[in-house]
PDB file of the backbone (N, CA, C, O) and the ligand in Angstrom, with CONECT records:
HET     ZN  A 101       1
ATOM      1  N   UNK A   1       0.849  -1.205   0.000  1.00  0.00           N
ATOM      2  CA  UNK A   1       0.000   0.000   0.000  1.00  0.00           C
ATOM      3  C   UNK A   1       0.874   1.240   0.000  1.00  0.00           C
ATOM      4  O   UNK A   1       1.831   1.416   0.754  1.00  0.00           O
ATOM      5  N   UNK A   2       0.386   2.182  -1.041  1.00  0.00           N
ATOM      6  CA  UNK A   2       1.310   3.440  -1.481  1.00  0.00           C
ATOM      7  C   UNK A   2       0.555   4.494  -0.817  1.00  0.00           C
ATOM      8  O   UNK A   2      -0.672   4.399  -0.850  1.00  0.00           O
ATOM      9  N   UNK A   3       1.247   5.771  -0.044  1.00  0.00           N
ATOM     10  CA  UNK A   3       0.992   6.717   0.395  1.00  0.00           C
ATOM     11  C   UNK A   3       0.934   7.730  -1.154  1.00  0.00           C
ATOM     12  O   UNK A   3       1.615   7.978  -2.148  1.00  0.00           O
ATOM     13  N   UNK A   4      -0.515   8.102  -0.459  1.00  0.00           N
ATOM     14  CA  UNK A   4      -0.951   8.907  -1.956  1.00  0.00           C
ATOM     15  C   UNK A   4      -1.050  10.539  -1.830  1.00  0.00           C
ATOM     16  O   UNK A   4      -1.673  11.170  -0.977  1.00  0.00           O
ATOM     17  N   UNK A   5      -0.242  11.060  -2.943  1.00  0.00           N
ATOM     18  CA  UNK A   5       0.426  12.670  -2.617  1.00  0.00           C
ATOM     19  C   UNK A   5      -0.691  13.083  -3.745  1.00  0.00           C
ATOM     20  O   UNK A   5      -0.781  12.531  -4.841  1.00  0.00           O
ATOM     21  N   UNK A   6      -1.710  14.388  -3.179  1.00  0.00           N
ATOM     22  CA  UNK A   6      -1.868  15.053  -4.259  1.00  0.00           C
ATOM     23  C   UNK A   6      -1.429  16.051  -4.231  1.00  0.00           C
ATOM     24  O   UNK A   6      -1.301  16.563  -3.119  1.00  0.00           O
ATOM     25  N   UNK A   7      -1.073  16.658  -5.196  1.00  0.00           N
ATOM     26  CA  UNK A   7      -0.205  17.341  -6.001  1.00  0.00           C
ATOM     27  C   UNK A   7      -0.639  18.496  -6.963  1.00  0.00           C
ATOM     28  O   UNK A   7      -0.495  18.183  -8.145  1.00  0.00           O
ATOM     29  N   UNK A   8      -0.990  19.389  -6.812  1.00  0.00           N
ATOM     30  CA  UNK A   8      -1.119  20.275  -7.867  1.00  0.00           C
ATOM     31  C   UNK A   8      -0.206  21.352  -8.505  1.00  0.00           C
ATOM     32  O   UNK A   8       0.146  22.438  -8.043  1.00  0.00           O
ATOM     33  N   UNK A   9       0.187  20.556 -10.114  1.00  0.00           N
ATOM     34  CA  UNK A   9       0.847  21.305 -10.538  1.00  0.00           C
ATOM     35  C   UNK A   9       0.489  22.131 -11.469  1.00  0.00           C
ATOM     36  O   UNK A   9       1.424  22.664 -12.065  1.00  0.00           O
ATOM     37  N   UNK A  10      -0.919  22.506 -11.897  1.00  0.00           N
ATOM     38  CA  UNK A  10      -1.419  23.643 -12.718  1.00  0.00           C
ATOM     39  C   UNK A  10      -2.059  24.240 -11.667  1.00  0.00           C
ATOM     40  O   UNK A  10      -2.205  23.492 -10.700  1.00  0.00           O
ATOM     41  N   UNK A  11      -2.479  25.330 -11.550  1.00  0.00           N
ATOM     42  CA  UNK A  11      -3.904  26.023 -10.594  1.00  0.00           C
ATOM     43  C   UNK A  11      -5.279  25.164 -10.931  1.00  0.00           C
ATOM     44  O   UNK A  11      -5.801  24.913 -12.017  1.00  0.00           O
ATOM     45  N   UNK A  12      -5.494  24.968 -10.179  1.00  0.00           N
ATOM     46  CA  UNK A  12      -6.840  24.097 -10.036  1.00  0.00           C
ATOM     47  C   UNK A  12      -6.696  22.566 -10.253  1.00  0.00           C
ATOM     48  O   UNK A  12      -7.665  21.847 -10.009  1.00  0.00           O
ATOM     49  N   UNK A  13      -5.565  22.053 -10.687  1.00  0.00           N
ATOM     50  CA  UNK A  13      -6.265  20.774 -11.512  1.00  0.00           C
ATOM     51  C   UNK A  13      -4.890  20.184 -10.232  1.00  0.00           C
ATOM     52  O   UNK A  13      -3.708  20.520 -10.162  1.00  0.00           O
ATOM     53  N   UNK A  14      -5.735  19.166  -9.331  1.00  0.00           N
ATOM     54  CA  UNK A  14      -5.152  18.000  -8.117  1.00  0.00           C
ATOM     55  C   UNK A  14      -4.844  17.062  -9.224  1.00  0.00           C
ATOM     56  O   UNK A  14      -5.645  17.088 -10.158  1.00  0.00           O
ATOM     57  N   UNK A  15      -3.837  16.230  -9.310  1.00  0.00           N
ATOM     58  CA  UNK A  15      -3.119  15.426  -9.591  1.00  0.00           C
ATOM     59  C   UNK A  15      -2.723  14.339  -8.444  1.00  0.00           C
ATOM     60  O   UNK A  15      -2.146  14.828  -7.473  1.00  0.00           O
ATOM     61  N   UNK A  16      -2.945  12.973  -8.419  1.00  0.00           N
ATOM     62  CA  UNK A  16      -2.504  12.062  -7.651  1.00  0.00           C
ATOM     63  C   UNK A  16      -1.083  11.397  -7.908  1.00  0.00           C
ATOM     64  O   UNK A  16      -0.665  11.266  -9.058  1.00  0.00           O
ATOM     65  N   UNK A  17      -0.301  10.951  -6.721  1.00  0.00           N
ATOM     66  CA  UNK A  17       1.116  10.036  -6.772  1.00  0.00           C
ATOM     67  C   UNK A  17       0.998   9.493  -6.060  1.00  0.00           C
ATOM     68  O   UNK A  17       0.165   9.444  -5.154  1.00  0.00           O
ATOM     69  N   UNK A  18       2.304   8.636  -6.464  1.00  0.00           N
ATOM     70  CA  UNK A  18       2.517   8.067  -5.023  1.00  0.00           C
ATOM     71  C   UNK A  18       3.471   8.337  -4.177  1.00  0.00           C
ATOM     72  O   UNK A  18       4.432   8.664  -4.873  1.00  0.00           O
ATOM     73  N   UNK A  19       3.803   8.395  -2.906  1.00  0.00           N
ATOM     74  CA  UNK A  19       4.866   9.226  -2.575  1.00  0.00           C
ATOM     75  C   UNK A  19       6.229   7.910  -2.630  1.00  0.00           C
ATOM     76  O   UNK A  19       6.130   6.712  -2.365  1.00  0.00           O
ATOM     77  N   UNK A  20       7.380   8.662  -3.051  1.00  0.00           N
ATOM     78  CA  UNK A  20       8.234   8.291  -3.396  1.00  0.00           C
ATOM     79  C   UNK A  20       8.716   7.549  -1.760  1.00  0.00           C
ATOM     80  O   UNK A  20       8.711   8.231  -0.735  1.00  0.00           O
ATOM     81  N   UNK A  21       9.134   5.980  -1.777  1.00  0.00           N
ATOM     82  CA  UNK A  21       9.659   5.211  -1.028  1.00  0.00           C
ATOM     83  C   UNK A  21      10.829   5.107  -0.606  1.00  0.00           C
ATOM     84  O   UNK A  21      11.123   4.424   0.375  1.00  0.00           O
ATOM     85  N   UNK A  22      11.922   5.992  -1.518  1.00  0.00           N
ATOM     86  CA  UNK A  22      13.463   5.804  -1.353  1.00  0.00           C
ATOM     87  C   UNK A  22      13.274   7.053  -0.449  1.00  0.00           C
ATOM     88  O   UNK A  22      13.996   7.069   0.548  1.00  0.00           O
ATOM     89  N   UNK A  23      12.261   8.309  -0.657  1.00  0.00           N
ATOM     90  CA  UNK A  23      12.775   9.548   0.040  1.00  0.00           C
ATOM     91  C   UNK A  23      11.700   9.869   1.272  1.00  0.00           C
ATOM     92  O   UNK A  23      11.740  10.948   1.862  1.00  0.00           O
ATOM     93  N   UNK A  24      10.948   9.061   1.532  1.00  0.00           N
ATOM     94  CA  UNK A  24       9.743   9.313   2.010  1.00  0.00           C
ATOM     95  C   UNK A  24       8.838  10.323   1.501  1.00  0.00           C
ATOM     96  O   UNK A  24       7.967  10.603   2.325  1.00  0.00           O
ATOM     97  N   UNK A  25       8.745  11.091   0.184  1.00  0.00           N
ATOM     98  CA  UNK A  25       8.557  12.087  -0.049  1.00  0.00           C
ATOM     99  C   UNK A  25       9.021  13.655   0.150  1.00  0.00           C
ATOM    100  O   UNK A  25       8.466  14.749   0.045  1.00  0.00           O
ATOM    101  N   UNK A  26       9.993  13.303   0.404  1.00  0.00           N
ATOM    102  CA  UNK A  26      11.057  14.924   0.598  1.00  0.00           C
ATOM    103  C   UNK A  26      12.224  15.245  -0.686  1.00  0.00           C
ATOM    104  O   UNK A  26      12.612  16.311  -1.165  1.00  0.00           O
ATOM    105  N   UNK A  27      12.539  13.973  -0.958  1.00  0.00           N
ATOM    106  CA  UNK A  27      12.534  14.340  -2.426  1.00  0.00           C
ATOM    107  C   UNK A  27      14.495  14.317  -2.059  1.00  0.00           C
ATOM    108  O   UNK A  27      15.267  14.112  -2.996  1.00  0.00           O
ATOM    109  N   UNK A  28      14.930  14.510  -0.881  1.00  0.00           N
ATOM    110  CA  UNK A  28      16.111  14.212  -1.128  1.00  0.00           C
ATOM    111  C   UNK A  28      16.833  12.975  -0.200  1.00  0.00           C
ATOM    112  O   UNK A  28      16.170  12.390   0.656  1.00  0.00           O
ATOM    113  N   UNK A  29      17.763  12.756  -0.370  1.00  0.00           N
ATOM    114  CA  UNK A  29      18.103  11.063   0.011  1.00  0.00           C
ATOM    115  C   UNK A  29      19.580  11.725   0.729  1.00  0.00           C
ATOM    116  O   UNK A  29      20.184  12.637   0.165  1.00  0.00           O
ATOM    117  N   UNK A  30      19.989  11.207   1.867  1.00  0.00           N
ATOM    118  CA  UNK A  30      21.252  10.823   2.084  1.00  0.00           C
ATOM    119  C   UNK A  30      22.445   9.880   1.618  1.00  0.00           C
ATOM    120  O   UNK A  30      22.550   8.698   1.944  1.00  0.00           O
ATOM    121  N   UNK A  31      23.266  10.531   0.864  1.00  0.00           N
ATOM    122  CA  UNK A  31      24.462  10.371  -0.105  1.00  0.00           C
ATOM    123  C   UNK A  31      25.789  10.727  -0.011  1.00  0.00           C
ATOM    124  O   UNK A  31      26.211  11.841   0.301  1.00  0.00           O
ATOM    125  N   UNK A  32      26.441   9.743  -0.291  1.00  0.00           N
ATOM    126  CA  UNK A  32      27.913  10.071   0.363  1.00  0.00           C
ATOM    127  C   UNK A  32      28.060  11.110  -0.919  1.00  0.00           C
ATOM    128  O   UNK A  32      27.356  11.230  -1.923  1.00  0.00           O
ATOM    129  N   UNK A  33      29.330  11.862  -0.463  1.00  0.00           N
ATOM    130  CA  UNK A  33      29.335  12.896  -1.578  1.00  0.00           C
ATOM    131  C   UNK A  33      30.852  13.100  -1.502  1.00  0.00           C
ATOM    132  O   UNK A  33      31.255  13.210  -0.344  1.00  0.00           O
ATOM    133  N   UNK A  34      32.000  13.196  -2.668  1.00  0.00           N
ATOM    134  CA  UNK A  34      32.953  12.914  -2.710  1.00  0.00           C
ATOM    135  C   UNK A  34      33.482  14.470  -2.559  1.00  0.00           C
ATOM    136  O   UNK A  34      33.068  15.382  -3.274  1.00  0.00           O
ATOM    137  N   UNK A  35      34.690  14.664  -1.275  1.00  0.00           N
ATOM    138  CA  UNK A  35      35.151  16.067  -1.393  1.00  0.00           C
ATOM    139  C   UNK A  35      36.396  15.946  -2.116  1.00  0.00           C
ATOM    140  O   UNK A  35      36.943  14.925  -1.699  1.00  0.00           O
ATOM    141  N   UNK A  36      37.178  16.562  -3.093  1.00  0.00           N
ATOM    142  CA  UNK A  36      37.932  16.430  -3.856  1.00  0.00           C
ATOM    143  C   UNK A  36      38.920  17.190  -2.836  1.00  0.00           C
ATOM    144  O   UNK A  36      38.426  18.289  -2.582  1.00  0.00           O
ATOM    145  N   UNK A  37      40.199  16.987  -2.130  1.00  0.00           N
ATOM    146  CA  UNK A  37      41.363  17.730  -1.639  1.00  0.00           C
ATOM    147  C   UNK A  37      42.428  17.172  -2.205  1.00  0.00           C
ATOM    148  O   UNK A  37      42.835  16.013  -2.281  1.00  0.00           O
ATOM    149  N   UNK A  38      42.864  18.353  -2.646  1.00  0.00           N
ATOM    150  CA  UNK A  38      44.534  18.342  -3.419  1.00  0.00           C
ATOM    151  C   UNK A  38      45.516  18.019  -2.414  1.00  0.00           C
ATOM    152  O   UNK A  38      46.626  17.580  -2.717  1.00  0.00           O
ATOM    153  N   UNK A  39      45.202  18.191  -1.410  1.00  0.00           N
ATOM    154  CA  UNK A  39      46.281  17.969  -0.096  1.00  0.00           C
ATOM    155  C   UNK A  39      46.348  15.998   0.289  1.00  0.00           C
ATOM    156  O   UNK A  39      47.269  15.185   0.369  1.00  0.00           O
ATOM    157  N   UNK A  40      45.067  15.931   0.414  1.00  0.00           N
ATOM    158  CA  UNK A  40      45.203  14.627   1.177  1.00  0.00           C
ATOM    159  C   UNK A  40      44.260  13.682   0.301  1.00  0.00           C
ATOM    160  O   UNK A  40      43.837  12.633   0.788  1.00  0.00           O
ATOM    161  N   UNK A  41      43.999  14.000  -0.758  1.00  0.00           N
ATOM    162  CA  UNK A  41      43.633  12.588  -1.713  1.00  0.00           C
ATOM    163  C   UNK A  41      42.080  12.628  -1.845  1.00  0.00           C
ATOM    164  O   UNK A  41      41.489  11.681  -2.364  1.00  0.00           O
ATOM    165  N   UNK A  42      41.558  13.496  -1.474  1.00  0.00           N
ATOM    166  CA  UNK A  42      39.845  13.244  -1.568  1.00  0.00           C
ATOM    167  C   UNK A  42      39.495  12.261  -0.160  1.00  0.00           C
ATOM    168  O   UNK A  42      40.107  11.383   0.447  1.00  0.00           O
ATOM    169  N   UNK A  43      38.255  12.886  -0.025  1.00  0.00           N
ATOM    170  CA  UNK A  43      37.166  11.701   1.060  1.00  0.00           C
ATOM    171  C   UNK A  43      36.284  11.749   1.001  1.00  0.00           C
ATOM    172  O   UNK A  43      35.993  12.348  -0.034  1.00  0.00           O
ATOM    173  N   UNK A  44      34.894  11.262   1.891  1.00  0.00           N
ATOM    174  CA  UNK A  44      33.957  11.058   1.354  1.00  0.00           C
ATOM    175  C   UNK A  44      32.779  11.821   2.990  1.00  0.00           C
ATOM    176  O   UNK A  44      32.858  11.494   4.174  1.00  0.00           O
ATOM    177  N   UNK A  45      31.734  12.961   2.259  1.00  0.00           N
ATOM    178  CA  UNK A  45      31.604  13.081   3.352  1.00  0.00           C
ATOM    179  C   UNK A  45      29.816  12.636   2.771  1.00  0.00           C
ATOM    180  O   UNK A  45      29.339  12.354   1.672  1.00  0.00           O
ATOM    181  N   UNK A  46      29.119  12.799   4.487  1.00  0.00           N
ATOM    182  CA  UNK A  46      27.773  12.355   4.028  1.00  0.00           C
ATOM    183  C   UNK A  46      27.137  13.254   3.774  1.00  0.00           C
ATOM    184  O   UNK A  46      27.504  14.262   4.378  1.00  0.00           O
ATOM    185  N   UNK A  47      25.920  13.454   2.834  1.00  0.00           N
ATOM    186  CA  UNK A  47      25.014  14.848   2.583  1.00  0.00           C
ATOM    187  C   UNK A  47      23.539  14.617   2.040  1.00  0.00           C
ATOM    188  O   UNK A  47      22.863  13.605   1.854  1.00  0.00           O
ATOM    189  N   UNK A  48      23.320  16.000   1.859  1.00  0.00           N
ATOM    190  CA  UNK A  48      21.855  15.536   1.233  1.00  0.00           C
ATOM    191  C   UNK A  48      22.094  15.791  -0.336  1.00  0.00           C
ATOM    192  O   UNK A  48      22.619  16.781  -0.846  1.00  0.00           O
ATOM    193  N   UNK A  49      21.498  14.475  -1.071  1.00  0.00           N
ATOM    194  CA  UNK A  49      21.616  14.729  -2.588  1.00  0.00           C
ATOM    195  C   UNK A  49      20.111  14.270  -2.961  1.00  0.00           C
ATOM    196  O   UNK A  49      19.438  13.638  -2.147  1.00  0.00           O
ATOM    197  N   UNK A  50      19.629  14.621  -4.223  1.00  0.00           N
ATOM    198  CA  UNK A  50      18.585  14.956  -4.606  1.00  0.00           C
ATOM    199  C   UNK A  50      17.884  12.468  -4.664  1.00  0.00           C
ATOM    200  O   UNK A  50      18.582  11.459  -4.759  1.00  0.00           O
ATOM    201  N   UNK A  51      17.071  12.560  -4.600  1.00  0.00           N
ATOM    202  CA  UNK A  51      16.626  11.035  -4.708  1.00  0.00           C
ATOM    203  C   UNK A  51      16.681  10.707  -6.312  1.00  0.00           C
ATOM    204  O   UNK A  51      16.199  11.413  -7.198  1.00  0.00           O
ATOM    205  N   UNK A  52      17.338   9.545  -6.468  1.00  0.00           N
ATOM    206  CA  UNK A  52      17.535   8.821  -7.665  1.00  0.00           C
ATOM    207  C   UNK A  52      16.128   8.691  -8.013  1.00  0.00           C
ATOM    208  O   UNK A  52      15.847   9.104  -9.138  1.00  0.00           O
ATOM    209  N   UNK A  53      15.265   8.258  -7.378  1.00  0.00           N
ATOM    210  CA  UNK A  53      13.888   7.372  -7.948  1.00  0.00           C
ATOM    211  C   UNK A  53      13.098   8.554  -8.856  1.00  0.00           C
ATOM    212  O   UNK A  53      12.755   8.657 -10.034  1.00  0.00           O
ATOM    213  N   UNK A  54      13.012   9.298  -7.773  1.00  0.00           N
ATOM    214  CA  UNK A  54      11.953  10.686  -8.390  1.00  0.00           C
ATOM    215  C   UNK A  54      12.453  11.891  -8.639  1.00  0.00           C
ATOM    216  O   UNK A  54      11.769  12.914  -8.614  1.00  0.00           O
ATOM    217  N   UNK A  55      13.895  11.848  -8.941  1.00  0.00           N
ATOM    218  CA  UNK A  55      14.660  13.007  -9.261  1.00  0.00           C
ATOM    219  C   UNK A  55      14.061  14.311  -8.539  1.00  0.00           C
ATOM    220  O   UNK A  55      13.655  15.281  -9.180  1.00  0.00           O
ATOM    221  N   UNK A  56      14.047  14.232  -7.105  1.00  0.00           N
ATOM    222  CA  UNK A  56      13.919  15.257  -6.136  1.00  0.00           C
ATOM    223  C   UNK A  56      12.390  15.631  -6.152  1.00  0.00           C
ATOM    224  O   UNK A  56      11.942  16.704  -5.745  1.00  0.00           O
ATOM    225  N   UNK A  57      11.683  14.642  -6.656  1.00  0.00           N
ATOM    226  CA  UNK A  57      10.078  15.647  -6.638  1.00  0.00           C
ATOM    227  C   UNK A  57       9.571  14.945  -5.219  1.00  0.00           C
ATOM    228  O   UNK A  57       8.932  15.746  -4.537  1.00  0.00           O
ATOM    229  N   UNK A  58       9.668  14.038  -4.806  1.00  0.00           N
ATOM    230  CA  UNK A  58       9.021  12.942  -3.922  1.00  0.00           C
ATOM    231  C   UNK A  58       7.870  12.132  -3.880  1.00  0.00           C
ATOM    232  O   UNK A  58       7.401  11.518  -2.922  1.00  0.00           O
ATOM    233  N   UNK A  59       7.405  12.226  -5.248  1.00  0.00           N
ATOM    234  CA  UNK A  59       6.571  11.534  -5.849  1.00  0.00           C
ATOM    235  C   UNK A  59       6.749  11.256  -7.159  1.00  0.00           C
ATOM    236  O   UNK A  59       7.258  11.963  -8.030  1.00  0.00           O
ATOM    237  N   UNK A  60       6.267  10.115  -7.233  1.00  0.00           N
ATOM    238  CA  UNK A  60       6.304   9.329  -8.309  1.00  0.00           C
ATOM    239  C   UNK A  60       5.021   8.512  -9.314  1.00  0.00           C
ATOM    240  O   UNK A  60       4.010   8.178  -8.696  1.00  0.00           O
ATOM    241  N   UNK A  61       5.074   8.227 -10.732  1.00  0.00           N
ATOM    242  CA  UNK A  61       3.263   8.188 -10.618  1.00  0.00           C
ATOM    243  C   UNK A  61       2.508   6.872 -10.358  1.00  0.00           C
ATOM    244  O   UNK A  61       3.068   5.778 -10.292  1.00  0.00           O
ATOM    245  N   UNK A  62       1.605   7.012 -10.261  1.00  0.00           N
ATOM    246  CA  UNK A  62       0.993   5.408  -9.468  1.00  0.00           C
ATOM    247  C   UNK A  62       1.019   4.972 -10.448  1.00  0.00           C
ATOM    248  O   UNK A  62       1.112   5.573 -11.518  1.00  0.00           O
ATOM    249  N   UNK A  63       0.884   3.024 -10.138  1.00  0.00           N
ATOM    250  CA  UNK A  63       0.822   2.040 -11.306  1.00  0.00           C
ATOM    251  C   UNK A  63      -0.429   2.101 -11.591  1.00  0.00           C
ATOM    252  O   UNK A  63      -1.099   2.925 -10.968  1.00  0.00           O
ATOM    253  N   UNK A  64      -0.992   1.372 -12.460  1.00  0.00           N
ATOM    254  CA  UNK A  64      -2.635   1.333 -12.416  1.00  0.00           C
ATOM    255  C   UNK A  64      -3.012   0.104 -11.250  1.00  0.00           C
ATOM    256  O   UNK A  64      -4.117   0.075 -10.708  1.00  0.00           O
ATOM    257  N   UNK A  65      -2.315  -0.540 -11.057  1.00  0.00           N
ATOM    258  CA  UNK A  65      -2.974  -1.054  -9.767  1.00  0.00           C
ATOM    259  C   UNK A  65      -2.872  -0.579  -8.499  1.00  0.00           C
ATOM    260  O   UNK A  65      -3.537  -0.847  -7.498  1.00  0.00           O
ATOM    261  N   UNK A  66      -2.134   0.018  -8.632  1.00  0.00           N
ATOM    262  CA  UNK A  66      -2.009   1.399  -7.207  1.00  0.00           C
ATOM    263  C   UNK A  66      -3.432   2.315  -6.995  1.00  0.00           C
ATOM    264  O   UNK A  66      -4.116   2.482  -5.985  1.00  0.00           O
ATOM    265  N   UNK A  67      -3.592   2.877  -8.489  1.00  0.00           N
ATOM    266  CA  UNK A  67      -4.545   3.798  -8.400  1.00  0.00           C
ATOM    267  C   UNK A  67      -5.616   3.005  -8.478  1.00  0.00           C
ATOM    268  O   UNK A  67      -6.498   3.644  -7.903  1.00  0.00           O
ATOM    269  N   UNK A  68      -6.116   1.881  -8.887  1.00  0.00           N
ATOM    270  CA  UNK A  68      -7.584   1.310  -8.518  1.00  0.00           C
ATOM    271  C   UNK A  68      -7.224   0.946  -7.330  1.00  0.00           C
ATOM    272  O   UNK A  68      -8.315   1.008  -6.764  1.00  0.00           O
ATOM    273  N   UNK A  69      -6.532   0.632  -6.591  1.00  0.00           N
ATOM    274  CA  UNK A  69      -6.466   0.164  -5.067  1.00  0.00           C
ATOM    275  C   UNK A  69      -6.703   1.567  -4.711  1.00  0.00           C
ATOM    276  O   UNK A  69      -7.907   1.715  -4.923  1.00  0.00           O
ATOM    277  N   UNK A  70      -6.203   2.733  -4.267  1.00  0.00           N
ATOM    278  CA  UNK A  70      -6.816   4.061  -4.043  1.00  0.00           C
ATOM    279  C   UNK A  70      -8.321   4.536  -3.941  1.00  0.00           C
ATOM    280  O   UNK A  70      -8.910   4.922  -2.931  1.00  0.00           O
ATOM    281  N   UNK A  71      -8.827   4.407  -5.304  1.00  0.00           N
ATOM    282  CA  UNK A  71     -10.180   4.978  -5.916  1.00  0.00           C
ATOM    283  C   UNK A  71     -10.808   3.557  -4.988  1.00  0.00           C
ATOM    284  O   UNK A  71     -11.836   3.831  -4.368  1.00  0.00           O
ATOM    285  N   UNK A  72     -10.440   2.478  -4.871  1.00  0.00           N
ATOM    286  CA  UNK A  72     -10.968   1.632  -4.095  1.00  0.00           C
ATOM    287  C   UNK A  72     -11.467   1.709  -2.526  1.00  0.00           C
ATOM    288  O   UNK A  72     -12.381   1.382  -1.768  1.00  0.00           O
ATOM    289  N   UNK A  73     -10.289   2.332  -2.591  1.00  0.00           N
ATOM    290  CA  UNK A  73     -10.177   3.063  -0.717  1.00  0.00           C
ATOM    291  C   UNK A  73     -10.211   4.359  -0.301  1.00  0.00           C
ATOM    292  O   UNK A  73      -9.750   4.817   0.744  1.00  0.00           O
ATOM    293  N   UNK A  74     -11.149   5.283  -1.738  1.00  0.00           N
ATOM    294  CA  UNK A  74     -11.677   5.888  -1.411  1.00  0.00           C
ATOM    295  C   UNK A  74     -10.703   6.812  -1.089  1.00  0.00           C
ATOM    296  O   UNK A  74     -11.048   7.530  -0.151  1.00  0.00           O
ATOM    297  N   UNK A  75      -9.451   7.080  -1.601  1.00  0.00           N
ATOM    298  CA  UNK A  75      -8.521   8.002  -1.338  1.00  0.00           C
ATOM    299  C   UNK A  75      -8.506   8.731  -2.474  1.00  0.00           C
ATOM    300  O   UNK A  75      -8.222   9.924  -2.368  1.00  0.00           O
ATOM    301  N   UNK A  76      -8.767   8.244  -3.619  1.00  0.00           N
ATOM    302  CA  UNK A  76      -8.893   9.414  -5.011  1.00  0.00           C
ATOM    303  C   UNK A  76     -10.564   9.265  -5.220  1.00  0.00           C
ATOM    304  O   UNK A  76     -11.292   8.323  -4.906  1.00  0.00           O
ATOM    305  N   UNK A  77     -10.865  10.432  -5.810  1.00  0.00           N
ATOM    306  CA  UNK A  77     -12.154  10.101  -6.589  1.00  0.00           C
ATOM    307  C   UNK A  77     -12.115   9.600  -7.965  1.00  0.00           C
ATOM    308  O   UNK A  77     -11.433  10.039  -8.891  1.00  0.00           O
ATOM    309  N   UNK A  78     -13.047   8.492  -7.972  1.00  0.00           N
ATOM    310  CA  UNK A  78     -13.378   7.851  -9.416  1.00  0.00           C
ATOM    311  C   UNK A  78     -13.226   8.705 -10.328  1.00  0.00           C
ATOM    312  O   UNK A  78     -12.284   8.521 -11.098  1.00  0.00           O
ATOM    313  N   UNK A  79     -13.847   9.551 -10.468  1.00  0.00           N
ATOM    314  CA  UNK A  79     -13.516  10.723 -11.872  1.00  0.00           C
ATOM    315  C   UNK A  79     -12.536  11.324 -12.168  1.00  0.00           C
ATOM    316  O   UNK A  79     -12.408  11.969 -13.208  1.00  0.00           O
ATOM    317  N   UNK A  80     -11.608  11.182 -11.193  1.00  0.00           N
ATOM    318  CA  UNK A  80     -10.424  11.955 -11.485  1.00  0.00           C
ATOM    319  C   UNK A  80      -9.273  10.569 -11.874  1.00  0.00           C
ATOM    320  O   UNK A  80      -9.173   9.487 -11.294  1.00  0.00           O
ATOM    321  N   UNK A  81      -8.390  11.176 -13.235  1.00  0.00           N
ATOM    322  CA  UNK A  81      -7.849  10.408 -13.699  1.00  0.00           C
ATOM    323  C   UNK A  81      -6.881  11.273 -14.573  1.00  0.00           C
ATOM    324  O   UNK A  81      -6.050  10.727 -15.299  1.00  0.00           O
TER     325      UNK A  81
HETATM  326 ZN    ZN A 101      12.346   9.942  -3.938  1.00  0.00          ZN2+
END
């Protein structure tokens, strides 16, 4: 079962997702991130980098069996599609 993000990205018109699982929906992921030093060889520190899955949005779009499980449970409305 997918946590369902709506989303509006025109004025007026709600759009359904699902929220992205790698980021919980925040859209960025913890990632080692390589510091380049001329002195001592590079290392590696930890940070926030944008999520591979949903390229930083934190949602992602439902399968169609996602979204009839939804409209099922009454979390989207039938008409909207
Ligand atoms: Zn993500």
């Amino acid at each position: 079962m997918v946590d369902i993000m709506k989303v509006m990205r025109r004025p007026g018109v709600w759009e359904y997702f699902a929220e992205c699982e790698a980021c919980d929906g925040t859209g960025s992921v913890e990632t080692d991130m390589p510091v380049i030093d001329f002195m001592n060889g590079g290392y590696l520190i930890t940070g926030k980098g944008d999520c591979d899955k949903c390229s930083g949005d934190g949602y992602r779009d439902l399968t169609d069996d996602e979204y009839e499980a939804a409209v099922f449970n009454g979390e989207i409305p039938a008409c909207v599609h």
